[in-house]
RODO-2510 file (C-alpha; in nm, 4 decimals, decimal comma):
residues 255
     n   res          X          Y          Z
     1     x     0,5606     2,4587     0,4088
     2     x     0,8926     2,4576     0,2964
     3     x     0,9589     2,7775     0,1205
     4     x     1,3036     2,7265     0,0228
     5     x     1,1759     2,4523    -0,2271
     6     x     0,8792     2,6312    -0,3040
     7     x     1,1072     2,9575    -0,3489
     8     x     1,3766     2,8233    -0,5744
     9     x     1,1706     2,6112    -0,7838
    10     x     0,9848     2,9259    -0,8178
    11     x     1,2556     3,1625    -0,9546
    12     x     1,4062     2,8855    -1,1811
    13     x     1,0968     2,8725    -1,3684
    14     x     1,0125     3,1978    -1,3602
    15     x     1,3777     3,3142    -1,4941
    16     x     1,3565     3,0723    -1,7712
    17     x     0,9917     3,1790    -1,8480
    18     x     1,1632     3,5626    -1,8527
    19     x     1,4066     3,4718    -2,0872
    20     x     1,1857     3,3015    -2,2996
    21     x     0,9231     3,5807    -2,3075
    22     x     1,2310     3,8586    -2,3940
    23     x     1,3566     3,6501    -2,6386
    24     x     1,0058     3,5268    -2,8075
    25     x     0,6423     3,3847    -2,8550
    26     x     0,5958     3,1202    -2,5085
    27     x     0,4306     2,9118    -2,7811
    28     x     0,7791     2,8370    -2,9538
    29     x     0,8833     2,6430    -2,6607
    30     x     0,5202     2,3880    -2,6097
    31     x     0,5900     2,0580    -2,8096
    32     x     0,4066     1,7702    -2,6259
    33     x     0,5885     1,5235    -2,8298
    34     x     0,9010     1,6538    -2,6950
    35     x     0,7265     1,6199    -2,3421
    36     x     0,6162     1,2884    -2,4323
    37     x     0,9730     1,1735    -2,4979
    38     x     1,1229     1,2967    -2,1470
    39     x     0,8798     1,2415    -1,9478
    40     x     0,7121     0,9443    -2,0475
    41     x     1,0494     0,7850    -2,1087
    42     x     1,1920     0,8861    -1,8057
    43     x     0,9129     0,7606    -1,5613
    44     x     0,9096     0,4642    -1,7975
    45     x     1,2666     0,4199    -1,7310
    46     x     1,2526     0,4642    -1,3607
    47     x     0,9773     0,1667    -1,3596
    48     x     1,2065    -0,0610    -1,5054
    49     x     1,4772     0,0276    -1,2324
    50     x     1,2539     0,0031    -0,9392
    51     x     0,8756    -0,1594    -0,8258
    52     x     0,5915     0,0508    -0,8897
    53     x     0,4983     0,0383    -0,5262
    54     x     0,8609     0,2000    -0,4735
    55     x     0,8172     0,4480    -0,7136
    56     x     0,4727     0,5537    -0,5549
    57     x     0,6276     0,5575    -0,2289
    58     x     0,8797     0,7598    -0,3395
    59     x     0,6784     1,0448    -0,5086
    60     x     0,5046     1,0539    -0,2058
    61     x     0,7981     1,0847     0,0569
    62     x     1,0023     1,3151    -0,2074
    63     x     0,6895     1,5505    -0,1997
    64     x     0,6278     1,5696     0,1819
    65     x     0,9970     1,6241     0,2280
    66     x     1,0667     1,8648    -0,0568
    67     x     0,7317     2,0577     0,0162
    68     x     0,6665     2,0783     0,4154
    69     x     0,9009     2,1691     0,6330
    70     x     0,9597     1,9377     0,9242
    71     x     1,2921     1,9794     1,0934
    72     x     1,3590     1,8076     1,4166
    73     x     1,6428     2,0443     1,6501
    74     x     1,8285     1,7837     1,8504
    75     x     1,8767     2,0253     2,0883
    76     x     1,4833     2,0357     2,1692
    77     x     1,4859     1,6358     2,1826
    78     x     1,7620     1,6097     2,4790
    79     x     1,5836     1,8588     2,6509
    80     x     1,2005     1,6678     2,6212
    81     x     1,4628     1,3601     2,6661
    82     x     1,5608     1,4613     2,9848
    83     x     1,2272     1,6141     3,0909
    84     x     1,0698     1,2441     3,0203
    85     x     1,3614     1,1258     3,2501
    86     x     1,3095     1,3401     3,5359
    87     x     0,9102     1,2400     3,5002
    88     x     1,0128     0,8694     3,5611
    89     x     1,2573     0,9281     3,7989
    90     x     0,9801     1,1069     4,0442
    91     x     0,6353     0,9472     3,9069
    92     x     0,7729     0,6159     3,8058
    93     x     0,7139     0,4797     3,3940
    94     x     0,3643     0,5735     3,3853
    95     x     0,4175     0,8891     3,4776
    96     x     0,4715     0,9122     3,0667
    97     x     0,1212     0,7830     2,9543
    98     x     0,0338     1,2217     3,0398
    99     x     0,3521     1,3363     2,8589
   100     x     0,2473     1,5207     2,5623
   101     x     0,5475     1,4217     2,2518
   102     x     0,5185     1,5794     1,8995
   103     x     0,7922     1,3097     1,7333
   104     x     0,5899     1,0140     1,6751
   105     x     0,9284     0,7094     1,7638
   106     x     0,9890     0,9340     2,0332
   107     x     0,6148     0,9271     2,1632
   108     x     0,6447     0,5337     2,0561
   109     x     0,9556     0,4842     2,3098
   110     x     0,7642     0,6085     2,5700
   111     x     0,4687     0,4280     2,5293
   112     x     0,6947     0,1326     2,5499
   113     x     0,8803     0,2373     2,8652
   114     x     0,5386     0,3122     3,0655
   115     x     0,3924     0,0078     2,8815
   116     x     0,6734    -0,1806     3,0953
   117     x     0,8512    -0,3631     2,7850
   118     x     1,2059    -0,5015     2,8785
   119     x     1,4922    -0,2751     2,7354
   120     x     1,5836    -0,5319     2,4585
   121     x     1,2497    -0,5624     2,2887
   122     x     1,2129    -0,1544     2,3175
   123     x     1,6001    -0,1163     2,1365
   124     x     1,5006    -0,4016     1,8527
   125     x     1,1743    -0,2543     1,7694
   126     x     1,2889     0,1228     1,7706
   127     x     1,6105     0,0515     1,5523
   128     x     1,3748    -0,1406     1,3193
   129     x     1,1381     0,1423     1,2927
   130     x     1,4017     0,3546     1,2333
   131     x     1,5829     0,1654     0,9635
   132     x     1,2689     0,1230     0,7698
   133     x     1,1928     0,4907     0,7632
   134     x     1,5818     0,5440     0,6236
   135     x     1,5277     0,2767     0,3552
   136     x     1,1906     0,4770     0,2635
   137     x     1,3997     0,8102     0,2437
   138     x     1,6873     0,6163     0,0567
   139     x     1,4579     0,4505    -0,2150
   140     x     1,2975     0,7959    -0,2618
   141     x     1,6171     0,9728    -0,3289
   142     x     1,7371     0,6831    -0,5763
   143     x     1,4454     0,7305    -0,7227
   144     x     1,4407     1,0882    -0,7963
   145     x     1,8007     1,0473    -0,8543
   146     x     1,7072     0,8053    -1,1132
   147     x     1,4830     1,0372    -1,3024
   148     x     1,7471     1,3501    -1,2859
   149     x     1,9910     1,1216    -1,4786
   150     x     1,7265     0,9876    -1,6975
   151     x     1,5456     1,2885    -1,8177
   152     x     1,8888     1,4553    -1,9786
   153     x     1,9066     1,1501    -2,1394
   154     x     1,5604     1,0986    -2,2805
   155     x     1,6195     1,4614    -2,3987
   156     x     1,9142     1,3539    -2,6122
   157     x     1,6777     1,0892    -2,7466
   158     x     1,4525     1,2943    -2,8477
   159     x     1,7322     1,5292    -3,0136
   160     x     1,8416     1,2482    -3,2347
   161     x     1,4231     1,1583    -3,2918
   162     x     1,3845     1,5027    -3,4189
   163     x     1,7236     1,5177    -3,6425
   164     x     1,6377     1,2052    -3,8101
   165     x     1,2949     1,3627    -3,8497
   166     x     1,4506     1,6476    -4,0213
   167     x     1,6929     1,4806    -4,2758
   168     x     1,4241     1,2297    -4,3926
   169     x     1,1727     1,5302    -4,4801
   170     x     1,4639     1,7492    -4,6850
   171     x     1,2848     1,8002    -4,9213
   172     x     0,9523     1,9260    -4,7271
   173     x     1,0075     2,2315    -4,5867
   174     x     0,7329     2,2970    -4,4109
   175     x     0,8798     1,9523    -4,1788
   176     x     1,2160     2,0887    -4,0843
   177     x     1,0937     2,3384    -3,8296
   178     x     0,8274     2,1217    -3,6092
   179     x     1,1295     1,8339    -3,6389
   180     x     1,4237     2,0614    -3,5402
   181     x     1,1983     2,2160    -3,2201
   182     x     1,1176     1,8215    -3,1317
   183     x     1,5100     1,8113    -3,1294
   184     x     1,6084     2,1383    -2,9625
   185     x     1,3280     2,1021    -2,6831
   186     x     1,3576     1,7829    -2,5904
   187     x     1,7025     1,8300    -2,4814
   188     x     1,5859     2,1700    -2,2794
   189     x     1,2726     1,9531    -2,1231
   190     x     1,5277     1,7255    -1,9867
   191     x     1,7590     1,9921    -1,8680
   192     x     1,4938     2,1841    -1,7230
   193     x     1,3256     1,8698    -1,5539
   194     x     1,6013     1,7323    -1,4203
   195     x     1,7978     2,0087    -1,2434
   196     x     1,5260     2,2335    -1,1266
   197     x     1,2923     1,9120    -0,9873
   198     x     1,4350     1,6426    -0,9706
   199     x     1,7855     1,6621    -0,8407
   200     x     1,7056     1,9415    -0,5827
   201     x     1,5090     1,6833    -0,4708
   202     x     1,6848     1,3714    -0,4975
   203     x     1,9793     1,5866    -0,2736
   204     x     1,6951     1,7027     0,0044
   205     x     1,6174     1,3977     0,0757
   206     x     1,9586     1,2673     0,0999
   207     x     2,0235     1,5333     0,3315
   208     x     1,7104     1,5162     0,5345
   209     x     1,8355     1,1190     0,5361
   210     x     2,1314     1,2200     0,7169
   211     x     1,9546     1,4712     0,9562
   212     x     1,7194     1,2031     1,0477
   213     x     1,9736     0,8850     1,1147
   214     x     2,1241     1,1127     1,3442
   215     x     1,7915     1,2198     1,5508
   216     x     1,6289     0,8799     1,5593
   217     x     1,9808     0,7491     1,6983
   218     x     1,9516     0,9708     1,9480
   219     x     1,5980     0,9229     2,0810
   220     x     1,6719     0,4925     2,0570
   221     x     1,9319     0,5857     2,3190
   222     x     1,7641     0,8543     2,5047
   223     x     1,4660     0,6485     2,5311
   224     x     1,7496     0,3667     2,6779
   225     x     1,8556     0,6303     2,8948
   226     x     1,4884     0,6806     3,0351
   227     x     1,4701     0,3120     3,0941
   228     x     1,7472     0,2565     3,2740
   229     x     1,6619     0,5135     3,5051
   230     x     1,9655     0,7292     3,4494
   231     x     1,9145     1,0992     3,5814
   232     x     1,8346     1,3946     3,3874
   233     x     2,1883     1,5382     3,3993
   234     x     2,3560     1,2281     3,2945
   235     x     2,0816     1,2044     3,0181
   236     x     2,1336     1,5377     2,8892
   237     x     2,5630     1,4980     2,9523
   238     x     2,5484     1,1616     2,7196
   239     x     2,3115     1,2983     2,4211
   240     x     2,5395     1,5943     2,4012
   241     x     2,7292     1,4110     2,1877
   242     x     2,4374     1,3981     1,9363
   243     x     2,4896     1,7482     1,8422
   244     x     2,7311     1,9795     1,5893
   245     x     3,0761     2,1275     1,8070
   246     x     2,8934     2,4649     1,8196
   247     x     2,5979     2,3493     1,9839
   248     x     2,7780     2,1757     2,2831
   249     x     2,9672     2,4261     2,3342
   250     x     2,6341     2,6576     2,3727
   251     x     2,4576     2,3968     2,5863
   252     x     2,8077     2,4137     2,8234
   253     x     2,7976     2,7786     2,8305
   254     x     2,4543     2,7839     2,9484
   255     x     2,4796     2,5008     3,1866
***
């Protein structure tokens, strides 16, 4: 799990339910109409930007990426890189078919190499693989970025709902307060919503969309590497540049 997500999604809520509970009844602050407003409109919203199959697809990458922790050191790949090399270079290609590899393109490239597949079909199908799973991680965080921008606005929505509520029922009132809370929580739903969930999200994934480019670059062209028979060394020497300044300079000081 990832507890950072878990963690600060945590706290925020539990902050705001502190305040709320020092301040008042919790019950002051349920409206489902409010609720309604933000997040049916907002999801409503998001399905007119994007398909529905998009929007699925993105719940469901946003939630394994926000919630599990699965973080790839590129430091570990060059070194099971350059491992798979030195197996080819003394058992031959399928000397791989017994190498045990936790990161699935990674395992792919090497089925490919001891499957015998000429280097361009192994480069065009791994750089395919790997732009389709950045478009998946891209669609997810326009997605949730779609919802963080429309939630604050949905909220202001149902502000104005709740004032025009309140100024057609003047003269009732007992309508003034359930109208004014429709138009003071709405626009806390949306806050709320929006920069505690879906944001944070929307900026994980962009990040882990970065991390990822970067490690699935590197394993196309270690997995090149391996094919062309280069040696471990010259493997390792190459994918170096893969990796932040501080980490080369590590990898130099313990060569």
């Amino acid at each position: 799990m990832d507890l950072a997500t878990i963690i600060g999604m945590v706290a925020g809520a539990a902050f705001i339910a502190l305040a709320i509970f020092m301040g008042g009844s919790f019950s002051q602050f349920v409206d489902p109409p409010s609720l309604m407003i933000v997040i049916g409109g907002g999801l409503a919203a998001t399905l007119i930007r994007f398909p529905f199959a998009g929007v699925i697809s993105a719940f469901s990458t946003g939630g394994k990426v926000a919630f599990t922790h699965k973080k790839v050191d590129p430091r570990e790949l060059i070194d099971k890189i350059a491992e798979m090399g030195d197996i080819v270079r003394r058992s031959g290609p399928l000397g791989l078919e017994n190498v045990e590899v936790e990161e699935p393109n990674l395992r792919k490239g090497a089925q490919y190499i001891a499957d015998g597949y000429d280097a361009a079909f192994i480069r065009e199908a791994m750089e395919l693989e790997r732009d389709h799973y950045i478009t998946r991680l891209s669609e997810g965080q326009r997605v949730f970025k779609s919802l963080g921008d429309a939630a604050p606005a949905f909220g202001m929505i149902g502000t104005l709902v709740g004032l025009v509520q309140m100024l057609a029922n003047m003269e009732d009132p007992s309508a003034i307060g359930p109208a004014m809370a429709v138009a003071l929580l709405t626009t806390m739903y949306g806050a709320v919503i929006a920069n505690l969930v879906c944001l944070p999200i929307a900026d994980k994934l962009s990040a882990k969309l970065e991390v990822e480019e970067i490690n699935q670059t590197l394993i196309i062209d270690g997995i090149m590497s391996i094919r062309d028979g280069k040696s471990p060394a010259l493997i390792t020497q190459m994918l170096t540049a893969y990796l932040p300044e501080k980490a080369r300079e590590n990898l130099e000081d313990a060569a």
